[in-house]
N, CA, C and O atoms as CSV, one atom per row, in Angstrom:
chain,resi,resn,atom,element,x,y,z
A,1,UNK,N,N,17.194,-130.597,71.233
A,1,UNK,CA,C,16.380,-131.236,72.245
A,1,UNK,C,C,17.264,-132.036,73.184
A,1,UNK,O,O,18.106,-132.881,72.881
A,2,UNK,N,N,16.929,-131.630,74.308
A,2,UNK,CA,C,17.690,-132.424,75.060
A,2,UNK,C,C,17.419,-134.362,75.787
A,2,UNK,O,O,17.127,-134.039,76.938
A,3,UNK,N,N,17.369,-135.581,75.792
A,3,UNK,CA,C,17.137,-136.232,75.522
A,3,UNK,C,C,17.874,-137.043,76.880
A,3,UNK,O,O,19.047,-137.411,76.834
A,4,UNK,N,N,16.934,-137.267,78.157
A,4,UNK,CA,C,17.836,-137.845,79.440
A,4,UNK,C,C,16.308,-138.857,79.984
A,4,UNK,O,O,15.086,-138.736,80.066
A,5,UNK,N,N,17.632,-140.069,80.305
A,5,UNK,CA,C,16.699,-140.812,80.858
A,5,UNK,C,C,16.000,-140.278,82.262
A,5,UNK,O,O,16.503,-139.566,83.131
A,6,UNK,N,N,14.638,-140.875,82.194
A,6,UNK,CA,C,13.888,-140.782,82.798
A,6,UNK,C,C,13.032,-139.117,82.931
A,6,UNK,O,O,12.598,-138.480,83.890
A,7,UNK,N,N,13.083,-138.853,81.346
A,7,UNK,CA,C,12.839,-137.064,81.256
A,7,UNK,C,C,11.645,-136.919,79.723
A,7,UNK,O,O,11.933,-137.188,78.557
A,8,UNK,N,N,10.657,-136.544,80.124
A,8,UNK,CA,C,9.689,-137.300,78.759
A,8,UNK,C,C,9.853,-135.565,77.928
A,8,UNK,O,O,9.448,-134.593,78.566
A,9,UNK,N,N,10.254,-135.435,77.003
A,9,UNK,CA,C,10.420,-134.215,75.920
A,9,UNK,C,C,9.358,-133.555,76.183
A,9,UNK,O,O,8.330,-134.223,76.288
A,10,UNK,N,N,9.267,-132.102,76.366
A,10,UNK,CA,C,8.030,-130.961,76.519
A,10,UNK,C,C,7.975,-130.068,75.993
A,10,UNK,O,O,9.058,-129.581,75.666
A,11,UNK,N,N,6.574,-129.249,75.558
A,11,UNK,CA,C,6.961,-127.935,75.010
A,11,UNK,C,C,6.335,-126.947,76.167
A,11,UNK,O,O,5.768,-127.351,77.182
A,12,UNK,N,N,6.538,-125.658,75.833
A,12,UNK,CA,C,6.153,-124.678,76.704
A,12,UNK,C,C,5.704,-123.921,76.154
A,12,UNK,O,O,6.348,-123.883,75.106
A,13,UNK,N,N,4.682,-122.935,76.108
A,13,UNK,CA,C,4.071,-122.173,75.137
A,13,UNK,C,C,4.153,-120.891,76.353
A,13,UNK,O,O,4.009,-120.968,77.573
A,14,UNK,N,N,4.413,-119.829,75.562
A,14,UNK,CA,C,4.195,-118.204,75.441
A,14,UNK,C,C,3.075,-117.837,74.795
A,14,UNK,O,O,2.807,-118.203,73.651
A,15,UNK,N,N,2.392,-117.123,75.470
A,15,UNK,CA,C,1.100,-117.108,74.854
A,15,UNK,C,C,0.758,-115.332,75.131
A,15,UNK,O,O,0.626,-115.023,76.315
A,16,UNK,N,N,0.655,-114.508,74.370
A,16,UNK,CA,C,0.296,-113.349,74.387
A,16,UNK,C,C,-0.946,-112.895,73.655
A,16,UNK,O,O,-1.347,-113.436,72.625
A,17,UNK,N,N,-1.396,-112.108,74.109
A,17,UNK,CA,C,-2.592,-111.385,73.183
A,17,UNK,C,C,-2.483,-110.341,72.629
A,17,UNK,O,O,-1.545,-109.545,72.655
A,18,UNK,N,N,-3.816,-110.283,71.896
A,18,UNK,CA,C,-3.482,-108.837,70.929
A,18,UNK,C,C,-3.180,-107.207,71.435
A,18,UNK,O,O,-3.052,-106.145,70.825
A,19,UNK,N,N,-3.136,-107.626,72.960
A,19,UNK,CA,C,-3.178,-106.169,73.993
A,19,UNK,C,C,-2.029,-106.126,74.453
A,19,UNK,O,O,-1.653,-105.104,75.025
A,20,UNK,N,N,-0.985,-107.509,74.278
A,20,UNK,CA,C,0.176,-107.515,74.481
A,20,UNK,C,C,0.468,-107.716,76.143
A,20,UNK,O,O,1.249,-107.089,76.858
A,21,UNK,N,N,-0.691,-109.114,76.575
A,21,UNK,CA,C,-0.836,-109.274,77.972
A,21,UNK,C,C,-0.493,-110.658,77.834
A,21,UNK,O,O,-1.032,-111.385,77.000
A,22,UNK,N,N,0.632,-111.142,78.852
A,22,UNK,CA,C,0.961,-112.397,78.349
A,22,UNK,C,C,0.229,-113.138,79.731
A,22,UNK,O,O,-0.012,-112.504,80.758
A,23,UNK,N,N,-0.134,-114.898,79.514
A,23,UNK,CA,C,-1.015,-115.964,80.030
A,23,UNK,C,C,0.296,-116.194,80.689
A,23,UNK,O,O,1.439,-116.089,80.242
A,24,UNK,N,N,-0.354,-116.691,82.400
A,24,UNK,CA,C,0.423,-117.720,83.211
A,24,UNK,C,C,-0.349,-118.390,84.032
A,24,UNK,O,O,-1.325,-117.797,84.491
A,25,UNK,N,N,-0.168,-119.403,84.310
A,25,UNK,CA,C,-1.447,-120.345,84.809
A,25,UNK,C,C,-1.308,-121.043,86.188
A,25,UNK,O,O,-1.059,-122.249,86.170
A,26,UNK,N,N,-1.396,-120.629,86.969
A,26,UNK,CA,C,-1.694,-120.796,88.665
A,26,UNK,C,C,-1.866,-122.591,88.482
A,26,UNK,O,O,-2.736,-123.269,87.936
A,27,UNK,N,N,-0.530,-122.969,89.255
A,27,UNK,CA,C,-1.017,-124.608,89.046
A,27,UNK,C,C,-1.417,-124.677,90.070
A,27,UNK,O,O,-1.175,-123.861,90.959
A,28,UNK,N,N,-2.410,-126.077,90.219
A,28,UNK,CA,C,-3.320,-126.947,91.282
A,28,UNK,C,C,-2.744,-126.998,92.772
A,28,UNK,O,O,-1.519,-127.102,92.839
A,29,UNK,N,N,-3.276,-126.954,93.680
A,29,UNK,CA,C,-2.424,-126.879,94.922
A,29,UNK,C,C,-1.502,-126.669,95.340
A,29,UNK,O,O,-0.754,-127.472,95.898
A,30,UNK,N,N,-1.309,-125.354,95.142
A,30,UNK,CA,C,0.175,-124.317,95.397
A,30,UNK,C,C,0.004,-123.025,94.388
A,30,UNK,O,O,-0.853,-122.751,93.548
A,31,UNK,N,N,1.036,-122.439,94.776
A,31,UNK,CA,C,0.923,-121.095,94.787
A,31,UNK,C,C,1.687,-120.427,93.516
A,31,UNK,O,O,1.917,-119.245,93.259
A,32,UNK,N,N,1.970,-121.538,92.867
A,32,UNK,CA,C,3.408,-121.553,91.719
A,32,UNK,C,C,2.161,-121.691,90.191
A,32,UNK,O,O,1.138,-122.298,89.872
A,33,UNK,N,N,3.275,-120.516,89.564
A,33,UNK,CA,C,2.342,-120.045,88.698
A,33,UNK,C,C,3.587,-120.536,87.327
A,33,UNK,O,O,4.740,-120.896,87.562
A,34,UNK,N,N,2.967,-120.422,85.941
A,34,UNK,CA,C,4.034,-121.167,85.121
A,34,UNK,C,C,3.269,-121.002,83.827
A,34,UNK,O,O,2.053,-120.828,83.902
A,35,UNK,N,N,3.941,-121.044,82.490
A,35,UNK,CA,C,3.333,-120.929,81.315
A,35,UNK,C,C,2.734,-122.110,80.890
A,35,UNK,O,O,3.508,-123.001,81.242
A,36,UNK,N,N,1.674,-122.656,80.266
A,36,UNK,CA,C,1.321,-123.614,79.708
A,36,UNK,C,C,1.993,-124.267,79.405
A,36,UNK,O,O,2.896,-123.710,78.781
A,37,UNK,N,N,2.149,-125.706,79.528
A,37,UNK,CA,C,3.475,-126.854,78.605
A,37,UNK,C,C,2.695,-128.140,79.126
A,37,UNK,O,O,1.660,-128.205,79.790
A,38,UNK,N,N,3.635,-129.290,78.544
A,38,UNK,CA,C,3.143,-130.404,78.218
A,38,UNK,C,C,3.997,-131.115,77.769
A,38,UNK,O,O,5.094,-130.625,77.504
A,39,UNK,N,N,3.684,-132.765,77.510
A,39,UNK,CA,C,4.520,-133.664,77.121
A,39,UNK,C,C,4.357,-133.719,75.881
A,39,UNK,O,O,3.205,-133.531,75.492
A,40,UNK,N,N,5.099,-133.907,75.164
A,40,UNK,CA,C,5.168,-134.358,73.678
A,40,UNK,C,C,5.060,-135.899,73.310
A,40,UNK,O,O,6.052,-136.576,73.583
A,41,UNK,N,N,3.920,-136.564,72.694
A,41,UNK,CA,C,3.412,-137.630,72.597
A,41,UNK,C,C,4.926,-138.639,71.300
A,41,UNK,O,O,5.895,-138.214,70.671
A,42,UNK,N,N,4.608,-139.352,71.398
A,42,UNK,CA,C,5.540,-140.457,71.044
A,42,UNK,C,C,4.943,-140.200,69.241
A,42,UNK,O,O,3.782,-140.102,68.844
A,43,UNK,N,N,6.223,-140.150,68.458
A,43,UNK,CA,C,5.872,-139.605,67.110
A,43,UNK,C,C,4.849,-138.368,66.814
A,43,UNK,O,O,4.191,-138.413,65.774
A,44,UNK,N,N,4.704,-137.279,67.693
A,44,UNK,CA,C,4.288,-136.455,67.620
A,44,UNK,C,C,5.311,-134.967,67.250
A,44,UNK,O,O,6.385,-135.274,67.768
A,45,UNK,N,N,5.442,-133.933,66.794
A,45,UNK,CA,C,6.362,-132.852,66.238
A,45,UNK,C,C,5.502,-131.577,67.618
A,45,UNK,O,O,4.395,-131.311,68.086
A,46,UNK,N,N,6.731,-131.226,67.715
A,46,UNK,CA,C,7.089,-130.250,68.679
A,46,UNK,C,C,5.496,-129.397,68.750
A,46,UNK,O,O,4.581,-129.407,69.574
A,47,UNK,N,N,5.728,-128.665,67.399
A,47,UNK,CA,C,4.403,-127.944,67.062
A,47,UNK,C,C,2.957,-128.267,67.175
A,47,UNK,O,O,2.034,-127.471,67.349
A,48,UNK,N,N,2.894,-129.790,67.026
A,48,UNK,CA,C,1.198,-130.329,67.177
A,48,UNK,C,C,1.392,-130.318,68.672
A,48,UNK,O,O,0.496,-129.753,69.300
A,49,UNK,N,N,2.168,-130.720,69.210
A,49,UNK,CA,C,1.935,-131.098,70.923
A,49,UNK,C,C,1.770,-129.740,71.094
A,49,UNK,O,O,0.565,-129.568,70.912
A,50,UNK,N,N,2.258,-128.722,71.328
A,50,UNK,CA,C,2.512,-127.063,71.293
A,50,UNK,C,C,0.890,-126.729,71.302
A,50,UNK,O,O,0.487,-126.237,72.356
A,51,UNK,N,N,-0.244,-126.970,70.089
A,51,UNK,CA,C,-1.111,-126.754,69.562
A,51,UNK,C,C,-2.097,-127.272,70.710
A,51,UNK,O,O,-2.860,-126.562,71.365
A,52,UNK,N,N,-1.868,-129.129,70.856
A,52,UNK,CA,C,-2.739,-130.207,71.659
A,52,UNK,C,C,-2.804,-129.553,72.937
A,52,UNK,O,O,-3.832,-129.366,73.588
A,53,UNK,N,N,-1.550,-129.194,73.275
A,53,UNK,CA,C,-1.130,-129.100,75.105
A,53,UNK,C,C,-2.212,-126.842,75.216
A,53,UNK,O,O,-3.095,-126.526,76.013
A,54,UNK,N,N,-1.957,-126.477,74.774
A,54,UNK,CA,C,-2.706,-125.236,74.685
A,54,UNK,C,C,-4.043,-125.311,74.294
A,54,UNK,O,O,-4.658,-124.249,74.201
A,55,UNK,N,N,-4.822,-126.750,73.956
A,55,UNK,CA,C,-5.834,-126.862,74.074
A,55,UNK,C,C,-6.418,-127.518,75.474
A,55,UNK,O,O,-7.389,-127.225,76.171
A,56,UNK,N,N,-5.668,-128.263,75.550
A,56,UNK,CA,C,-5.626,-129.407,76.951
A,56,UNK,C,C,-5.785,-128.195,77.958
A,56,UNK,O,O,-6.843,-127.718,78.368
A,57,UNK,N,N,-4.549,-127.822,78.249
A,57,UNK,CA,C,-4.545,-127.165,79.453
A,57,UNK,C,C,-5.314,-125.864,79.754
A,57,UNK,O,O,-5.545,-125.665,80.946
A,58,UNK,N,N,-5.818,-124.798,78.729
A,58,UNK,CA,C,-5.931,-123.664,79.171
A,58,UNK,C,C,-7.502,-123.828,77.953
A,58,UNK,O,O,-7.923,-122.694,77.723
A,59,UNK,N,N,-8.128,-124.643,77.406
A,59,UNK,CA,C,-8.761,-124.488,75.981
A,59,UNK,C,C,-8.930,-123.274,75.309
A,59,UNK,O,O,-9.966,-122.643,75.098
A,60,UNK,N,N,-7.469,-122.969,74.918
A,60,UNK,CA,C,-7.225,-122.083,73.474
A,60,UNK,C,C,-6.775,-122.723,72.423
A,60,UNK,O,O,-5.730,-123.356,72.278
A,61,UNK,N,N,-8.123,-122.395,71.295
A,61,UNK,CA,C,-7.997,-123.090,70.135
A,61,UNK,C,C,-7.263,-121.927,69.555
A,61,UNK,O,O,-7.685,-120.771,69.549
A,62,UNK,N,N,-5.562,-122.543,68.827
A,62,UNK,CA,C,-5.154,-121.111,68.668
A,62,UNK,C,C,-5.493,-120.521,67.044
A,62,UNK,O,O,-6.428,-120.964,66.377
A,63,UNK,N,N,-4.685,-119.601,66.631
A,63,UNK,CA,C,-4.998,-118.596,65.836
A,63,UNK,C,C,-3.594,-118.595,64.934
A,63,UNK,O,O,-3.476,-118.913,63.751
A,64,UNK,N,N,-2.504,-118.108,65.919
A,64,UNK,CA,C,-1.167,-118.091,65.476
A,64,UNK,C,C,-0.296,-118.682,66.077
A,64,UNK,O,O,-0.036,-118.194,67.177
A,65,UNK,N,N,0.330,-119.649,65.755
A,65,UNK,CA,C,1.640,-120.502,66.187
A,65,UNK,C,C,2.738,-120.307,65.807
A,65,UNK,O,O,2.832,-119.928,64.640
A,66,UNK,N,N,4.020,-120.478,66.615
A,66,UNK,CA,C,5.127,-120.158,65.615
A,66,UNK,C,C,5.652,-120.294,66.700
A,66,UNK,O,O,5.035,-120.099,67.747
A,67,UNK,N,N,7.581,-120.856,66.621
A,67,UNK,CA,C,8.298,-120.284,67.423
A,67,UNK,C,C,8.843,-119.197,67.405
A,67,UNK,O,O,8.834,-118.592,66.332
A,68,UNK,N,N,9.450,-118.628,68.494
A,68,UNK,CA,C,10.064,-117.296,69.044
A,68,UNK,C,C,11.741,-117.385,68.979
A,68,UNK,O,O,12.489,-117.917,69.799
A,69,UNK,N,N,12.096,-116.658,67.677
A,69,UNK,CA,C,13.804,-116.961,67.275
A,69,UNK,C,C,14.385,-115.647,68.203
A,69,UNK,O,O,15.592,-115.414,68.255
Protein backbone atom coordinates (compact mmCIF):
# COMPACT_ATOMS: atom_id res chain seq x y z
CA UNK A 1 0.00 0.00 0.00
CA UNK A 2 1.20 2.99 -0.83
CA UNK A 3 0.90 5.61 2.00
CA UNK A 4 1.44 9.73 0.92
CA UNK A 5 0.43 12.61 2.59
CA UNK A 6 -2.50 14.13 1.70
CA UNK A 7 -3.72 10.67 -0.27
CA UNK A 8 -6.66 8.76 1.71
CA UNK A 9 -5.96 4.65 0.83
CA UNK A 10 -8.62 3.18 -1.89
CA UNK A 11 -9.81 0.16 -3.32
CA UNK A 12 -10.97 -0.41 -6.85
CA UNK A 13 -13.12 -3.19 -7.73
CA UNK A 14 -13.31 -5.29 -11.10
CA UNK A 15 -16.43 -6.45 -11.32
CA UNK A 16 -17.48 -9.06 -13.98
CA UNK A 17 -20.42 -11.23 -14.56
CA UNK A 18 -21.33 -14.57 -15.19
CA UNK A 19 -21.44 -13.67 -19.16
CA UNK A 20 -18.04 -12.44 -18.71
CA UNK A 21 -19.16 -8.60 -19.25
CA UNK A 22 -17.17 -6.42 -17.15
CA UNK A 23 -18.98 -2.98 -15.07
CA UNK A 24 -17.64 0.64 -15.68
CA UNK A 25 -19.42 3.46 -14.32
CA UNK A 26 -19.90 6.83 -16.20
CA UNK A 27 -18.97 9.40 -13.44
CA UNK A 28 -21.24 12.56 -12.64
CA UNK A 29 -20.61 15.46 -14.93
CA UNK A 30 -18.25 14.36 -17.53
CA UNK A 31 -17.70 11.97 -19.83
CA UNK A 32 -14.98 9.80 -17.91
CA UNK A 33 -15.94 6.46 -17.23
CA UNK A 34 -13.93 4.26 -14.40
CA UNK A 35 -14.38 1.05 -12.28
CA UNK A 36 -16.07 1.32 -8.98
CA UNK A 37 -13.61 2.37 -5.95
CA UNK A 38 -13.65 4.16 -2.84
CA UNK A 39 -11.96 5.22 0.28
CA UNK A 40 -11.02 2.87 2.80
CA UNK A 41 -12.45 3.91 6.24
CA UNK A 42 -10.01 4.36 9.20
CA UNK A 43 -9.47 0.69 10.80
CA UNK A 44 -11.32 -0.78 8.13
CA UNK A 45 -9.43 -4.00 5.84
CA UNK A 46 -9.07 -3.57 2.25
CA UNK A 47 -11.80 -6.27 1.62
CA UNK A 48 -14.82 -4.80 3.79
CA UNK A 49 -14.29 -1.32 2.13
CA UNK A 50 -14.04 -3.41 -1.38
CA UNK A 51 -17.55 -5.03 -0.25
CA UNK A 52 -19.05 -1.31 1.45
CA UNK A 53 -17.78 0.83 -1.62
CA UNK A 54 -19.60 -1.82 -4.32
CA UNK A 55 -22.55 -1.39 -2.34
CA UNK A 56 -22.35 2.44 -2.01
CA UNK A 57 -21.62 3.14 -5.39
CA UNK A 58 -23.24 0.83 -7.89
CA UNK A 59 -25.77 -1.29 -5.07
CA UNK A 60 -24.25 -4.72 -5.68
CA UNK A 61 -24.71 -6.82 -2.83
CA UNK A 62 -21.93 -9.14 -3.84
CA UNK A 63 -21.76 -12.91 -4.21
CA UNK A 64 -17.96 -13.45 -4.79
CA UNK A 65 -15.04 -11.42 -3.56
CA UNK A 66 -11.56 -12.04 -3.85
CA UNK A 67 -8.52 -10.47 -5.13
CA UNK A 68 -7.10 -10.91 -8.66
CA UNK A 69 -3.28 -12.49 -8.27
Amino acid sequence: MIKEPGYRLNVGLIVINHKGKLLLCKRKNSNNWQFPQGGIDHNEEPRDAAIRELYEEVGIKRTICGPIT
